[in-house]
N, C-alpha and C positions, 0 to 999 in steps of 0.2 A: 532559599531552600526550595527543589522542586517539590513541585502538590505531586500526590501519588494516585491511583487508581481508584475510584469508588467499590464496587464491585465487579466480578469478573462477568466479561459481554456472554451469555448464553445462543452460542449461534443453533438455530432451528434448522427443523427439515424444509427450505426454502430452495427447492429448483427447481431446472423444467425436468415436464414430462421425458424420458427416453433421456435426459441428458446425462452423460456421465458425471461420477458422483468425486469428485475430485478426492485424493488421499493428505493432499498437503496442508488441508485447515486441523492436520492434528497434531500438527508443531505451530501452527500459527501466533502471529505476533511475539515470537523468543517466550511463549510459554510451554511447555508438554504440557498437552490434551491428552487426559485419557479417555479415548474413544479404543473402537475394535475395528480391525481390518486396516490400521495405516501401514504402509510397507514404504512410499515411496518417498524420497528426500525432496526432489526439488516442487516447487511453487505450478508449475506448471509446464509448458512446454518447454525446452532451452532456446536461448536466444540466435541469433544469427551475429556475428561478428560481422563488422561492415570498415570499408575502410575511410578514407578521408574524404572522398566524392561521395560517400551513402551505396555506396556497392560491397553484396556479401563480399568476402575477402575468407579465400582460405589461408595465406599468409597472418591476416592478424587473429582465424583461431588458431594457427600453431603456436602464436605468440603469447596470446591469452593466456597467465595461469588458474583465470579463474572461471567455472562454469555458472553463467546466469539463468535463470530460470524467474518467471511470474506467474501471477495468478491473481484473480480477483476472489475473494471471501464472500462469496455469494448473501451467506444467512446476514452477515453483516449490512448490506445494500440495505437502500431506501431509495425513494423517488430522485431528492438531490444528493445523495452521496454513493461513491461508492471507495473499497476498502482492499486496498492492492497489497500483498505481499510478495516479497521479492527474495530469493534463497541463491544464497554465494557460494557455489561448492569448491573446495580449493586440493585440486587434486596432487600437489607440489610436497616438495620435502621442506617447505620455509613457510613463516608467520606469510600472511598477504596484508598489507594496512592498505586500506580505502581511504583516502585521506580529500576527495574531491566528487561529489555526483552532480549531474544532473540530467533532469528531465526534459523529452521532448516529443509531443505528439503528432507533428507532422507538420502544421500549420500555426502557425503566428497568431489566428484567428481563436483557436483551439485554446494554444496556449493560452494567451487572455482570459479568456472565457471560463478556464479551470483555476479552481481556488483550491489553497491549503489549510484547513481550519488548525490554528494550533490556540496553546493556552487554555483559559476556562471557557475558550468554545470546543474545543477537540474535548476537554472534559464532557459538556452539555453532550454533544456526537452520542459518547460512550454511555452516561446513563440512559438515555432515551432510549438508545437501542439496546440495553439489556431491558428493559422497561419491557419495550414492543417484542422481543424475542418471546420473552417470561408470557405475555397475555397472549400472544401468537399459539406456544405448546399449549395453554391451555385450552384455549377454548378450539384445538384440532380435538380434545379429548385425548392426546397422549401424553406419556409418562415423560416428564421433563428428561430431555439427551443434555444436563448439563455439562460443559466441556468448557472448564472453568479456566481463565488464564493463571497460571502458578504466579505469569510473572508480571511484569508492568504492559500494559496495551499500551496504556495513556501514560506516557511518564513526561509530566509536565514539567519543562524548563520554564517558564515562565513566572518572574519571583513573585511570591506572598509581600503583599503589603504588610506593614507592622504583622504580620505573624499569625492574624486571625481572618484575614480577610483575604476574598476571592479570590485567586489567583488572576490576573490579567490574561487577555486573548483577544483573536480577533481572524480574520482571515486574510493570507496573503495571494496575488494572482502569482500565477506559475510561471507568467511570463515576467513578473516582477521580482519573483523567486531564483532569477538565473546568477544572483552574483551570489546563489547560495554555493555554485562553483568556485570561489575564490575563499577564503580563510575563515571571511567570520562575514557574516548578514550587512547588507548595507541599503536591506530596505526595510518600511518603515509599515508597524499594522496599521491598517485599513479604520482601528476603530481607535486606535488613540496613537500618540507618539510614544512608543517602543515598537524597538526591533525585536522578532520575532524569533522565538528562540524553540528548540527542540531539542530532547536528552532519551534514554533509553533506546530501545529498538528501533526507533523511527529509522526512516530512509537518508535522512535529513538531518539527523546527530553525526557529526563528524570530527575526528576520524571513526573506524570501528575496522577489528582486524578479523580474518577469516583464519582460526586454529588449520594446522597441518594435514593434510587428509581427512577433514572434516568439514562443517556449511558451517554461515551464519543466515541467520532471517532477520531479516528487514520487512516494515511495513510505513505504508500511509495514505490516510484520507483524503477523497479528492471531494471539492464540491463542486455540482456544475446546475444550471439553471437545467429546467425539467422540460426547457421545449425541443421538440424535433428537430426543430432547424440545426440545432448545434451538429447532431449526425452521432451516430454510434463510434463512441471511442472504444476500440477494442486492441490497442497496440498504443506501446512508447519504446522512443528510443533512451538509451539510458548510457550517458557518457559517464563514463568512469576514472578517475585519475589515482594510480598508488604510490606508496610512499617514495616510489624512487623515481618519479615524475615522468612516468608512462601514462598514454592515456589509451583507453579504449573502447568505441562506440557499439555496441551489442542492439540488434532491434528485437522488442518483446511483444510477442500474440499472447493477451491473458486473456481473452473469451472470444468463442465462434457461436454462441448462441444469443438468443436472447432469453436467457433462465434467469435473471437479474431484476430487479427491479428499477437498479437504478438505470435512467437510459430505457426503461423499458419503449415504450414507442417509438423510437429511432431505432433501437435494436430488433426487434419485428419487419422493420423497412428492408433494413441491411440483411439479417438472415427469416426469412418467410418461413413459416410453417413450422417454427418452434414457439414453445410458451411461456411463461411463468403463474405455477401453482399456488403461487402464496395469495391469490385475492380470493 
């Protein structure tokens, strides 16, 4: 049985200075947010279609029936995490099924380097940081902007022991994460032996279909070690395969600033003379 969400993450007024103020954290995580002023669908910028050498390709966006779009969930960040959404808009007359993703940030080094928390650690993620959200409004002295998830953040695939007990988790590296491209998992969590399982809105629950002239949202948590050296990750490429065994590789910009926390001193290096207001 999966564990289900504690409560819903409270994301705060956490960005930079001047930076613009993104509209897409108010469909975030396959919940509706009721905030004010959301108008626009996708996650962030759209992607670039690229073709088999890593070169845009206007041929595979003609072919693409799906528009990709990210974004990083700023209020969500912390030092080692941060909290990607991803929005599939399917502009065609047919269901879309996503039946195969994966991830890739440029370098081998990178990949390594970035983990996936799932199970009762992606649980831990999610209270702590409505925890820190909640004492963040507070002591700014403003009236809590709860922008509650309706629906699962965290929808844990990971089974309950005998029924009462913690659900299992652990972190996997995303470079170890690549045969999450193939059918079903065939690697092994980092904190015990099981394979590492994900259901609901994740990126990483597969398959999941995109309704007819309409999106879906996808999300998920990345974790990375909090030193500079690693460098500002601010793009993934994201291979994509649907059900009728096309594939296609889209590259994604989810942030030009450094308004984040997470990454915050690598992302100061990278873009100069932006901030982050949350300290």
């Amino acid at each position: 049985m999966s564990a289900r969400l504690v409560d819903g993450i409270r994301p705060t007024r956490r960005s930079a200075v001047g930076a613009k103020r993104p509209a897409w954290p108010c469909l975030a995580f396959g919940g509706l947010l009721a905030t004010v002023g959301c108008a626009e669908i996708a996650s962030g910028p759209h992607g670039t279609y690229m073709d088999a050498t890593g070169h845009p390709s206007a041929a595979a966006a003609s072919a693409a029936r799906l528009a990709v779009s990210c974004g990083e969930t700023v209020s969500l960040s912390s030092r080692n995490f941060g909290a990607l959404e991803f929005t599939f808009e399917n502009a065609t007359e047919s269901w879309q099924q996503v039946e195969k993703v994966q991830l890739d940030f440029g370098d081998p080094k990178i990949n390594q380097a970035v983990s996936i928390p799932w199970g009762s650690q992606l649980e831990s993620w999610a209270e702590a940081t409505n925890q820190r959200n909640a004492i963040d409004a507070a002591n700014r002295g403003t009236a809590l902007e709860i922008l509650t998830l309706t629906g699962e953040l965290v929808s844990l695939a990971a089974p309950r022991r005998h029924g009462a007990l913690r659900a299992s988790g652990g972190i996997v590296s995303l470079a170890s994460a690549a045969a999450l491209m193939g059918d079903h998992l065939q690697v092994q969590a980092e904190t015990e032996e099981q394979t590492p399982n994900f259901s609901g809105n994740h990126i990483l629950a597969l398959p999941f279909d995109v309704p007819p002239g309409l999106f879906t949202k996808r999300w998920i948590v990345l974790s990375t070690s909090a030193d500079p050296k690693l460098g500002c990750i601010s793009a993934v490429t994201l291979t994509y395969e649907l059900a009728d065994k096309t594939s296609y590789r889209v590259a994604l910009a989810f942030r030009n600033t450094a308004s984040s926390e997470w990454q915050r001193a690598a992302c100061l290096v990278k873009y100069p003379g932006t901030s982050y207001d949350g300290l």
